[in-house]
N, C-alpha and C positions, 0 to 999 in steps of 0.2 A: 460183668457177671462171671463169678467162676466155681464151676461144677466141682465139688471136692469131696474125693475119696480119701479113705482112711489109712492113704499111706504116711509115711516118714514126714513129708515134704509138707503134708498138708498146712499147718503151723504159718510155716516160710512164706507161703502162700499168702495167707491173712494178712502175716504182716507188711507184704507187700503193697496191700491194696486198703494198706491205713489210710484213712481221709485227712487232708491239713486240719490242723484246727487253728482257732485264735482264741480260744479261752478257755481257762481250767474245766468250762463250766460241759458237763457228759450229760449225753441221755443215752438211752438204749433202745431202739428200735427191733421189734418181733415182728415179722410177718409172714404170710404166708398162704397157701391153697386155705381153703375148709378142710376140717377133717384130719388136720396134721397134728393136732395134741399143743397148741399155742399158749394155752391156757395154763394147763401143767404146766409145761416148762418156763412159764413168765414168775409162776409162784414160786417157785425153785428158786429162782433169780432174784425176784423180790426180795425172797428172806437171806439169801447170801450178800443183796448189796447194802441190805437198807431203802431198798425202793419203795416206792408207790407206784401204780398201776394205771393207766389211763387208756380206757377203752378208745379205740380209734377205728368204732363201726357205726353208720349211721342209722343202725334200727335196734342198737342197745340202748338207747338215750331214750326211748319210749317206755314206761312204765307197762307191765302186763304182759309185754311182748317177751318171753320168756325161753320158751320150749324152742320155739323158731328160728330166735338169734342165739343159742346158744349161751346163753348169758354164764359166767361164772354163778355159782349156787351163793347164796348170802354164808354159807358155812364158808368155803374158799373169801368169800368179802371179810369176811371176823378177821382173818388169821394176814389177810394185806392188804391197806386202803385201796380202794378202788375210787375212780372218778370217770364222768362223763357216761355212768349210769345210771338208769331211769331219773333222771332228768326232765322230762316232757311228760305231759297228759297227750292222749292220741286229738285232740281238738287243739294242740300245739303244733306250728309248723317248725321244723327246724332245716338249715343248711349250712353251708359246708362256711359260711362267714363265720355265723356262731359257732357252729363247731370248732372256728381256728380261737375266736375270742379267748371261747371257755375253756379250752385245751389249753391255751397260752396262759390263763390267770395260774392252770391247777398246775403248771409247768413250774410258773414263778412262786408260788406256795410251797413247792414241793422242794425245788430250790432254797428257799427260802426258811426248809427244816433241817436244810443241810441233808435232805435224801435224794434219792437218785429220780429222776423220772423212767419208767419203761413204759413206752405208748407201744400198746397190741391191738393188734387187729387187721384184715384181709381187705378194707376198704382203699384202694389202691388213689385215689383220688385223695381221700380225706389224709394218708398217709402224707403223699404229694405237697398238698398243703402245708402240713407241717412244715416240711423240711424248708421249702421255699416263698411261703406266703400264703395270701389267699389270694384267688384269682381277682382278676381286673373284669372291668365291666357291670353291669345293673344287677341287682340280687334279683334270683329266679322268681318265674313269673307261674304260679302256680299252673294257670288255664293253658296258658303260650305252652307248658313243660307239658302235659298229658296229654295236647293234640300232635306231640312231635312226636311222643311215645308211643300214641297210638297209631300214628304214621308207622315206626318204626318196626312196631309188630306187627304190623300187616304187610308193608311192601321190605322190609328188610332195611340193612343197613346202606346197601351200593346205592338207590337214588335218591335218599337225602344226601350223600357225599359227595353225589355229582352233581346236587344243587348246590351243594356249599361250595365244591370246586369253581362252579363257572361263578358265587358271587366273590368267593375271599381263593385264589387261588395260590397267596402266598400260605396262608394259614393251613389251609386243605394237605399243604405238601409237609408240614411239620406232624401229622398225623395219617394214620393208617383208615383204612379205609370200612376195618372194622371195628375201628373207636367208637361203639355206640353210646357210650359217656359225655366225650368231646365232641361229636355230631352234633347233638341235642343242644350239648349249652354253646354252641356255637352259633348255629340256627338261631336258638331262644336269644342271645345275643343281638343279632341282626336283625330277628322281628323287633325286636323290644326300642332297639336305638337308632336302628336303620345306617348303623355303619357297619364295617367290616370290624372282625374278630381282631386280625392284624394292627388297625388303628389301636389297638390298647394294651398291644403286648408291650411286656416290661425290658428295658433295656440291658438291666443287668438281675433280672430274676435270680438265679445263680449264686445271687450274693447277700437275697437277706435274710437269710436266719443264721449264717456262719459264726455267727457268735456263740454257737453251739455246738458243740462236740458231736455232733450223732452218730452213733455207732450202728449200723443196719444190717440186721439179719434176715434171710429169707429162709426160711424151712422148710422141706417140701419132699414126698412121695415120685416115684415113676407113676405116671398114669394108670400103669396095668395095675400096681397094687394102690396108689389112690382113690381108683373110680369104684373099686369091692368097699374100700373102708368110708366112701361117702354113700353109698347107697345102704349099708348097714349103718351109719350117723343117721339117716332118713328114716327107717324102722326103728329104730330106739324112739326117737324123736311122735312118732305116730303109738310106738307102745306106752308113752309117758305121757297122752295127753294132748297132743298138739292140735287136732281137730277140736277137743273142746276149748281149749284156750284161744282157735281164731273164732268158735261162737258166741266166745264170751265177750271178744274183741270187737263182732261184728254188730252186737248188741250194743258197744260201746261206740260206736262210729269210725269201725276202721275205714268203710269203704270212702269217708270224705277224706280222709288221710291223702292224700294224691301219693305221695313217696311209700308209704309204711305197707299201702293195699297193694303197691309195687313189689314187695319186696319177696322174695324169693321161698317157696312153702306158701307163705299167704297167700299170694296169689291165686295159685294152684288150687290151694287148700278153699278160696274164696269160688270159685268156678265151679269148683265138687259141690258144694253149700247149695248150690242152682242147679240143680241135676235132679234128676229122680232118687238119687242115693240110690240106684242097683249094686250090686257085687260087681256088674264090670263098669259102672262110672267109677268106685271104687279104685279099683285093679288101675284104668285111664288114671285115676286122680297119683295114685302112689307113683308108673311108671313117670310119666311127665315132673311130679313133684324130684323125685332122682335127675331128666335129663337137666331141667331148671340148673339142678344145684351143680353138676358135671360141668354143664358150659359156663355156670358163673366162675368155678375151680380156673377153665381153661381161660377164662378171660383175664384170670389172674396173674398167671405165667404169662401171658401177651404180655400183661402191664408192667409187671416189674422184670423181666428181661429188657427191658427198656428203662430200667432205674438203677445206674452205674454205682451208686452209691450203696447198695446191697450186696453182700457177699451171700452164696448162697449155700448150705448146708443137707447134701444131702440124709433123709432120717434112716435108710436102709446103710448106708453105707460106714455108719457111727451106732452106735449106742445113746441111746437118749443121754448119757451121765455124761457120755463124751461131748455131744453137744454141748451142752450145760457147758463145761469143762474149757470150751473152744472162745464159748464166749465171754465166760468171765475173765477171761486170760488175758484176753481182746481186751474187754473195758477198764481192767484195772493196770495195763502196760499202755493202756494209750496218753498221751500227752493232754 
């Protein structure tokens, strides 16, 4: 990972920490916190490379779900193909297999126009995938996955971790202790097949999607000025609708959704729903809906500080044009 300011040297920098490749063939990777402006600056890049756009969040693929994920507006969709949106009816289960599937067809499509792929989006798992496969082991077990979560909301991350330590102690030690992601489907793993997580790990994981160029950016605020510009993303989001769009959703059966009534504002948003609606369940519902999205932010920086293959761009320390600038520079000098 490397932190870069906008001196001289910055350049040098990057191109030291170009990735091999083995084939002509580029994609561009955007990632980053919430609230960093991902979106903008991917359409910027679209229209400079010739790209197409493929969301790489798993609660954009739901139809409806709009205000909450943030989705690009259908005017921004006019002006760059988009894929791996609204894709699903909420009475649709989706995961992270299909998601490598249909991300992988709209790859070879996209390829296959002679355009660029740029995958965006802050889903640090579903990114993962990308790069290196889909995971091994049984596809998630709806019921097994929301009694682990709801473990996990209640007694926290440390004693599922130390159950999975004393059952898969090789596996436990390749993750942190606050992987509430990898906890889960680790656990869900071992209920499901009764062996260890470890029995399925890939020998040379590392090495299958190298047939691809990926060029990987991270974008990202200091906390002091990201956590102001996420909890003002929260008020925008509540002055545009957002409490009626999850009633309109819960009308529609969000709450059988196991993953989508997960997902971060709905939730929240789903809990307020069951209240008295006073002014301070109100006030409860906004403060919580902000910490919700702050700690998913901070879960984010866990995650990809941990993904070598990202070069990280400070957004204070450049000028948005600069960004821009840094990376097309990247992708069109790389090999």
């Amino acid at each position: 990972m490397s932190f870069l300011s906008g001196s001289a040297t910055a350049y040098r920098e990057l191109q030291q920490k170009k990735l091999p490749s083995r084939s002509t063939k580029k994609a561009l990777v955007l990632t980053g916190p919430t609230a960093t402006g991902k979106t903008e600056i991917s359409l910027v890049l679209a229209k400079a490379l010739g790209g197409e756009i493929i969301s790489v969040d798993s609660m954009q693929v739901y139809r409806k779900m709009d205000i909450g994920t943030a989705k690009a507006t259908l005017e921004q969709r006019t002006q760059v193909p988009h894929h791996l949106i609204d894709v699903r009816d909420l009475h649709q289960s989706f995961n992270v297999v299909e998601f490598y599937q249909a991300a992988t067809e709209a790859m070879d499509s996209i390829f296959a126009r002679n355009k660029v792929p740029i995958l965006v989006g802050g889903t640090g798992f579903y990114v993962h995938t990308m790069l290196y496969g889909p995971p091994l082991g049984p596809p998630a077990n709806q019921h097994v996955r929301r009694k682990l979560e709801e473990d996990m909301e209640k007694f926290g991350p440390e004693p599922l971790y130390e159950k999975l330590k004393e059952i898969d102690p090789l596996y436990a030690g390749k993750i942190t202790s606050n992987d509430r992601h990898k906890i889960i489907r680790a656990l869900e793993i071992i209920t499901l097949t009764q062996k260890k997580v470890s029995d399925f790990l890939r020998t040379s994981q590392e090495e299958s999607r190298r047939e691809i160029n990926f060029r990987c950016w991270f974008i990202y605020y200091a906390k002091a000025v990201l956590y102001p510009r996420i909890e003002r993303r929260c008020e925008e989001m509540l002055s545009r609708g957002f409490l009626d769009e999850v009633k309109a959703l819960q009308r529609e059966g969000l709450e059988e959704n196991l993953s989508a009534s997960q997902a971060i504002g709905y939730r929240q948003a789903l809990d307020f729903l069951k209240t008295g609606q006073t002014e301070v369940d109100y006030q409860e519902f906004v403060a919580s809906f902000k910490k919700a999205s702050k700690r998913y932010a901070k879960r984010q920086f866990t995650w990809f500080r941990k993904a070598p293959e990202f070069r990280w761009l400070d957004m204070q320390a450049h000028e948005r044009s600069r960004v821009i600038e840094l990376i097309l520079h990247d992708f069109e000098n790389a090999l």
